[in-house]
C-alpha positions as a Markdown table, in Angstrom:
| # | Residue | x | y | z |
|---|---|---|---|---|
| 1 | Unk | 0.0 | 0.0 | 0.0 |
| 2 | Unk | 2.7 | 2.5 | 0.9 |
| 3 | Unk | 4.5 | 1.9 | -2.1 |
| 4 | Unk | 1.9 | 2.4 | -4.5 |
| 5 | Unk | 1.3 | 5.8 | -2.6 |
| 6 | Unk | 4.6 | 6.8 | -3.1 |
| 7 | Unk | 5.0 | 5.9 | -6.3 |
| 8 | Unk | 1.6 | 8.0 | -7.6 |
| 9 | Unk | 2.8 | 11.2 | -9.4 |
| 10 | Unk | 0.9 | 13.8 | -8.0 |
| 11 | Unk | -1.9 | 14.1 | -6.2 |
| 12 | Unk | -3.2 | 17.2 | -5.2 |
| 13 | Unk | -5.2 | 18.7 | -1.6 |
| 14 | Unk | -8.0 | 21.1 | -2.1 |
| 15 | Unk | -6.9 | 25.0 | -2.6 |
| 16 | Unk | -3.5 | 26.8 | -4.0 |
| 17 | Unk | -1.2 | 28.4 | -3.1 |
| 18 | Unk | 0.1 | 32.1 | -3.1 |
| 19 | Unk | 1.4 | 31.3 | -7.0 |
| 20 | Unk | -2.0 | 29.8 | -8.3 |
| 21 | Unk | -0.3 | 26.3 | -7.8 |
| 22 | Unk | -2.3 | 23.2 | -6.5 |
| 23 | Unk | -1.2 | 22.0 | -3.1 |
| 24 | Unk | 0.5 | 18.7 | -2.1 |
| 25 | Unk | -1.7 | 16.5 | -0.4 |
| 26 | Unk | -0.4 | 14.7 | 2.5 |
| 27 | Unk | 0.6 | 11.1 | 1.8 |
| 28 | Unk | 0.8 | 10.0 | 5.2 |
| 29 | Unk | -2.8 | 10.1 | 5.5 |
| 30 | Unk | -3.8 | 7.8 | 2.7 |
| 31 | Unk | -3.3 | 4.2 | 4.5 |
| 32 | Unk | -5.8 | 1.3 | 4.5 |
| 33 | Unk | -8.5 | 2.2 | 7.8 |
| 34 | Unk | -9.0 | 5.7 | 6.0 |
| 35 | Unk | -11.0 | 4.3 | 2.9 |
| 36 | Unk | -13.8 | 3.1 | 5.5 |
| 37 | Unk | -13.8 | 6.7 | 6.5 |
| 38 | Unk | -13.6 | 8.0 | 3.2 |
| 39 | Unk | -16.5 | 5.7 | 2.3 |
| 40 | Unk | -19.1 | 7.1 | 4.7 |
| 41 | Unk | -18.3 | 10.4 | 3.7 |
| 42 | Unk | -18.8 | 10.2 | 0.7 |
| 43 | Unk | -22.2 | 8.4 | 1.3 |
| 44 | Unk | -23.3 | 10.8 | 4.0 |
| 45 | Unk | -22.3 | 13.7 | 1.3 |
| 46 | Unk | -24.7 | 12.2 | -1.4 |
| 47 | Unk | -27.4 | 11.8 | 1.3 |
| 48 | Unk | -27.4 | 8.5 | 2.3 |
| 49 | Unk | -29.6 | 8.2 | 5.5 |
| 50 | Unk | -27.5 | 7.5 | 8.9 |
| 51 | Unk | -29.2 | 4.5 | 9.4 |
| 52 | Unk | -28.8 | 2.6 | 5.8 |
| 53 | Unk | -25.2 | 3.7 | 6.4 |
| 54 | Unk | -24.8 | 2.2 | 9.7 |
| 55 | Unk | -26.0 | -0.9 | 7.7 |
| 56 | Unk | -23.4 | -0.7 | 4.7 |
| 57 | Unk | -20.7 | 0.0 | 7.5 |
| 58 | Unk | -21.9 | -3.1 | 9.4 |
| 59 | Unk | -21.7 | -1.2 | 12.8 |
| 60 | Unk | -23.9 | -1.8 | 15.7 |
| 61 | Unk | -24.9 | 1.7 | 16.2 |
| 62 | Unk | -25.9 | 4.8 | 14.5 |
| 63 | Unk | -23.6 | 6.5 | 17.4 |
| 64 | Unk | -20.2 | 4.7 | 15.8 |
| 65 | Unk | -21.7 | 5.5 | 12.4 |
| 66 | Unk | -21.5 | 9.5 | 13.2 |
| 67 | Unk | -17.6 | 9.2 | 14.1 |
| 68 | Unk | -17.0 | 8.2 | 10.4 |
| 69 | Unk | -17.7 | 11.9 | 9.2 |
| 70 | Unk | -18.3 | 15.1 | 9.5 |
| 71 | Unk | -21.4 | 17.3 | 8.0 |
| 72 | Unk | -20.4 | 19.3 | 5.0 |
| 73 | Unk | -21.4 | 23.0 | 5.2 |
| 74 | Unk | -23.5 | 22.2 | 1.9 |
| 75 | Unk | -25.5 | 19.6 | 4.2 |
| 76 | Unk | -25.8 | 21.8 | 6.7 |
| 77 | Unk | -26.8 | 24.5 | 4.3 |
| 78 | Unk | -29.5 | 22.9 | 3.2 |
| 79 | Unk | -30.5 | 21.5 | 6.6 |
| 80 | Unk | -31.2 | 24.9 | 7.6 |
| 81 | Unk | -33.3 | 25.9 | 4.7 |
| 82 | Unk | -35.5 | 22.7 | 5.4 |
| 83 | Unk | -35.8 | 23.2 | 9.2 |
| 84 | Unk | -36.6 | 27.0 | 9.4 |
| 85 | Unk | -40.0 | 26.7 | 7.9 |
| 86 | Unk | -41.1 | 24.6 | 10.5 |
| 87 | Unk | -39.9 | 26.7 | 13.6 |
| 88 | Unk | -42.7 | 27.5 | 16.7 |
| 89 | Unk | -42.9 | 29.9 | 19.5 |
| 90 | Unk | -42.9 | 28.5 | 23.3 |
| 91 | Unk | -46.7 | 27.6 | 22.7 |
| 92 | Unk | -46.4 | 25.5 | 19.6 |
| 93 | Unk | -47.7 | 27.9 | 17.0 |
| 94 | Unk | -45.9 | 28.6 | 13.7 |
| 95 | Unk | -43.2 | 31.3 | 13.9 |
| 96 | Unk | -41.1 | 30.6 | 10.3 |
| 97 | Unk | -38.2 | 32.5 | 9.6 |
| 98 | Unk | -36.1 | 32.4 | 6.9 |
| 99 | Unk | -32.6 | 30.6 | 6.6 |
| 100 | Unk | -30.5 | 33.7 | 7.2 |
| 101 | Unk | -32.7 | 34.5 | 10.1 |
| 102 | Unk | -32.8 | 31.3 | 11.7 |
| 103 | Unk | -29.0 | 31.3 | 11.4 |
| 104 | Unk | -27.9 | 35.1 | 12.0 |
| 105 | Unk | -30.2 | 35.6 | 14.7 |
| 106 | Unk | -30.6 | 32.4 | 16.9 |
| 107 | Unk | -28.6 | 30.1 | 18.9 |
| 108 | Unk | -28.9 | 26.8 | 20.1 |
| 109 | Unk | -29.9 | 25.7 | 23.4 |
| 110 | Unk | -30.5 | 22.2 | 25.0 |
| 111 | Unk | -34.5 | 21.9 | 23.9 |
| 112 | Unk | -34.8 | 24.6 | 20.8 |
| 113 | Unk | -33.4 | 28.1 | 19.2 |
| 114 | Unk | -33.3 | 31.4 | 21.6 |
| 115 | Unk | -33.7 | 34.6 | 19.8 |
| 116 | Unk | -33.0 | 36.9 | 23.3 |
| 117 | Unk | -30.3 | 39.0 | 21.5 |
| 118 | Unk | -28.3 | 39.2 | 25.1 |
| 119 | Unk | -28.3 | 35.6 | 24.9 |
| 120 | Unk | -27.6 | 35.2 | 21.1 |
| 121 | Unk | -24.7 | 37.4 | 21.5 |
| 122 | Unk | -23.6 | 35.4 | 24.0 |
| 123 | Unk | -23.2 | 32.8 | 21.8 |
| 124 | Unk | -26.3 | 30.9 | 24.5 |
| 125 | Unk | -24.1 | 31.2 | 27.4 |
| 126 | Unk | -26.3 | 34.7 | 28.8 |
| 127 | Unk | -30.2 | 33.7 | 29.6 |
| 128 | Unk | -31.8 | 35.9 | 31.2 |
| 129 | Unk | -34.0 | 33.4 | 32.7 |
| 130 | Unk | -31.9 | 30.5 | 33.3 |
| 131 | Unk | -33.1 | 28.3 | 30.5 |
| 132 | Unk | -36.9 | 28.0 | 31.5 |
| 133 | Unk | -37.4 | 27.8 | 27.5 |
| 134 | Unk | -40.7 | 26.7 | 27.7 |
| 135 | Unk | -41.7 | 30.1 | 29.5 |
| 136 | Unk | -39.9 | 32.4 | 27.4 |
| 137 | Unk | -41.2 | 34.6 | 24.3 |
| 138 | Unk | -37.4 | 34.1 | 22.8 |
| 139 | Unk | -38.3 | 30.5 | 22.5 |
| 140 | Unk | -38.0 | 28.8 | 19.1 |
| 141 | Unk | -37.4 | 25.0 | 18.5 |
| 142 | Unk | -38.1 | 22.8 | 15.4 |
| 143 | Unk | -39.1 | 19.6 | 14.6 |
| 144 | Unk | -35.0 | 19.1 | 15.2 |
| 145 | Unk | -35.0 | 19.4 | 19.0 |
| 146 | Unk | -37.6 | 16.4 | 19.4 |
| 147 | Unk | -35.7 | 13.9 | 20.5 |
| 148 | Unk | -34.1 | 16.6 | 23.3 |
| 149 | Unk | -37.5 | 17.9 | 24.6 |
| 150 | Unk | -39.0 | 14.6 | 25.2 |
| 151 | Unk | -36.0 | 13.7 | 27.1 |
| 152 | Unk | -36.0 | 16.8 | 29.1 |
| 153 | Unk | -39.9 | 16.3 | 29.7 |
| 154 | Unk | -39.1 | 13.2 | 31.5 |
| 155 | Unk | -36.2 | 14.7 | 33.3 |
| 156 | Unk | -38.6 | 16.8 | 34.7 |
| 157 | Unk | -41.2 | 14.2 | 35.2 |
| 158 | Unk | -38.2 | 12.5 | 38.2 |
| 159 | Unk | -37.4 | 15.8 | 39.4 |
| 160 | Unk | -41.2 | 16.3 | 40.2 |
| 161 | Unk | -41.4 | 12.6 | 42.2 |
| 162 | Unk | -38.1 | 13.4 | 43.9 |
| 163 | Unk | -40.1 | 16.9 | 44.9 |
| 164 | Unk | -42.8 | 15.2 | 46.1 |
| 165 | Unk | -40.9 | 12.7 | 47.9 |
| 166 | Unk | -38.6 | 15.4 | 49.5 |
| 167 | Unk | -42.5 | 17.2 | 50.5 |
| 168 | Unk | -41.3 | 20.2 | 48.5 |
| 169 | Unk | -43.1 | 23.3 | 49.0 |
| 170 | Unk | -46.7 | 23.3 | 46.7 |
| 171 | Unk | -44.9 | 25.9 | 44.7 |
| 172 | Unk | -41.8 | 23.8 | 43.5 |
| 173 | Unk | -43.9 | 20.7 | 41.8 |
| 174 | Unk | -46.4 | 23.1 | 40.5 |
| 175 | Unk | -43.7 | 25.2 | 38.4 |
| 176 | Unk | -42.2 | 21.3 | 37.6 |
| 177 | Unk | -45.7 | 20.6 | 35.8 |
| 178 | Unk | -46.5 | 23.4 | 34.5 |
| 179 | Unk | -43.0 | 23.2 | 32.4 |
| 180 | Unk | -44.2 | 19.9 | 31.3 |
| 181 | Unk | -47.3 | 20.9 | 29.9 |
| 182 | Unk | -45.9 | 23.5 | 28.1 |
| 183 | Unk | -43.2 | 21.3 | 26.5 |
| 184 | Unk | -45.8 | 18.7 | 25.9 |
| 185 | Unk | -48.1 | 21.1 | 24.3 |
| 186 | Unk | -44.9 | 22.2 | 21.8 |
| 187 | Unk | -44.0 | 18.4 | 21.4 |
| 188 | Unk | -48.0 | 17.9 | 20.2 |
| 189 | Unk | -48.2 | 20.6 | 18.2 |
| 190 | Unk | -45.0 | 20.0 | 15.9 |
| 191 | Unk | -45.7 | 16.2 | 15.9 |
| 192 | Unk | -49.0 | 16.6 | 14.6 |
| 193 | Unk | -47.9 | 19.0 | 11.8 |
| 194 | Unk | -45.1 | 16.8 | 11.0 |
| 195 | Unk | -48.2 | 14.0 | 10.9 |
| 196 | Unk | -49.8 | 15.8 | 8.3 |
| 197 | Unk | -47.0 | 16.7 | 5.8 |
| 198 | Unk | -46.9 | 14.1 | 2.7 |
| 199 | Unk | -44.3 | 11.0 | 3.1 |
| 200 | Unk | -41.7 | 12.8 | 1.4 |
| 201 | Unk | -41.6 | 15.6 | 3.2 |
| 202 | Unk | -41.8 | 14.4 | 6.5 |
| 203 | Unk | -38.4 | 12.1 | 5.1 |
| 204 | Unk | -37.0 | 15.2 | 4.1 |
| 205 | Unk | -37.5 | 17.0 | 7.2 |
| 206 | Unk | -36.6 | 14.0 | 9.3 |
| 207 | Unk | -33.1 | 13.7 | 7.1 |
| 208 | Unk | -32.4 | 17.8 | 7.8 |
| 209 | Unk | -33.6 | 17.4 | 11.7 |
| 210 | Unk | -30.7 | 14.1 | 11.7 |
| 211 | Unk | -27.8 | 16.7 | 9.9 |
| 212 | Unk | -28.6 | 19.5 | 12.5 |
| 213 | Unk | -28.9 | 17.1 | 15.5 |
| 214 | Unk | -25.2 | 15.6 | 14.5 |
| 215 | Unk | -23.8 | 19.1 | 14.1 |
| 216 | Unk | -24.7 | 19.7 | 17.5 |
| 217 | Unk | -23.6 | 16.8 | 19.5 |
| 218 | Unk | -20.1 | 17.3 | 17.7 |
| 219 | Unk | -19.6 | 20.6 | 18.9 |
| 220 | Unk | -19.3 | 20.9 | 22.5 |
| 221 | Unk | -20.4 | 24.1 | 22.4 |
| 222 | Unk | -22.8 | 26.3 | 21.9 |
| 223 | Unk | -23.8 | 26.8 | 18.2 |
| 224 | Unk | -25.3 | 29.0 | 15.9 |
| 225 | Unk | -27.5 | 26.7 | 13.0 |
| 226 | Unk | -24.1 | 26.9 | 10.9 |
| 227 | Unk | -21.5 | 28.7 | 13.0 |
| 228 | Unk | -19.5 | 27.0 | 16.0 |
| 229 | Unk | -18.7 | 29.9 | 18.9 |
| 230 | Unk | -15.1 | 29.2 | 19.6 |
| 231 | Unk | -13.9 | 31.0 | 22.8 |
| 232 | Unk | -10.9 | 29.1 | 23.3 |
| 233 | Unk | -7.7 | 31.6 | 23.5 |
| 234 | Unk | -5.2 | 31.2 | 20.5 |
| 235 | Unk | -2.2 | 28.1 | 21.9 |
């Protein structure tokens, strides 16, 4: 293997360089494992759905699937333009915007999009209100954040048995429920329009809510729909 790669004439990276010349590409990173990886980027670049390539890649999980490549901006382009029709207020009705809105002048937070401009600037790092999302006029999640708001619904479902195990004041398990109702009212709301949209669109949308989902479990940090917020001082 290595001494076929050494003995190819040229082969090229992507850009030039000050003189209008193509750029060497590194040789040391062509060896055997890195086919598998460029496999399932190239797949995931075409549009292949996660979980028919979690079957070609015979891996066990969609999770080990994900780790095999990264979102192209073009995916994540048009993930965007997909998912910011479909955006709601904190009481589940339709609040659209479009794709240089949704990513200009929002930023992701655990269970949805925030459009406090404090916040926003802060790259989601400054809510005024601590996160209580489902009270907040700022509020904006898609059809993206599902998965996430049903988890956090029944995160708040055990917090609310622990409080009335603990004999927490009245007050404390009445603001736990009434945040579940409100997320479960937004939960309904988009799964019911999603119901309602023809097969191929709901595939559609269900492909653009999988890109967006990815790009945010592989930041760490909070993030814009396109743009990762970077804080960390120059080495």
């Amino acid at each position: 293997m290595r001494t076929w790669v050494d003995s190819l004439p040229a082969l090229h990276a992507e850009g030039v360089d000050a003189g209008g010349n193509p750029l060497p590409f590194d040789r040391t990173l062509i060896y055997p494992y890195a086919f598998r990886h460029s496999y399932a980027q190239r797949h995931a670049d075409a549009g292949t759905p996660v979980d028919v390539l979690r079957e070609l890649m015979d891996h066990r999980s969609i999770a080990m699937t994900q780790r095999y490549y990264q979102v192209s901006l073009k995916r994540k382009s048009a993930a965007v333009a997909a998912l910011s029709a479909h955006v709601v207020d904190r009481l589940g009705n339709p609040a659209p915007s479009s794709p240089g809105t949704y990513e200009l002048r929002s930023v992701a937070v655990p269970y949805g999009g925030c459009t406090e401009p404090s916040n926003v600037k802060a790259g989601g790092e400054a809510c005024p209100i601590r996160f209580q999302c489902a009270g907040c006029g700022y509020y904006r999640p898609d059809p993206s954040y599902l998965p996430a708001i049903e988890q956090h619904i029944n995160e708040l479902r055990a917090d609310r048995e622990t409080a009335h195990a603990m004999d927490a004041a009245e007050f404390v398990t009445t603001a736990l429920t009434a945040q579940i109702n409100a997320f479960e009212h937004v939960v309904d709301r988009m799964k019911s329009r999603v119901a309602d949209m023809p097969a191929h669109e709901r595939e559609e949308l269900e492909h653009a809510s999988t890109v967006l989902r990815k790009t945010r479990a592989g930041t760490g940090r909070p993030l814009l729909p396109l743009t990762v917020i970077d804080r960390t001082p120059p080495s």
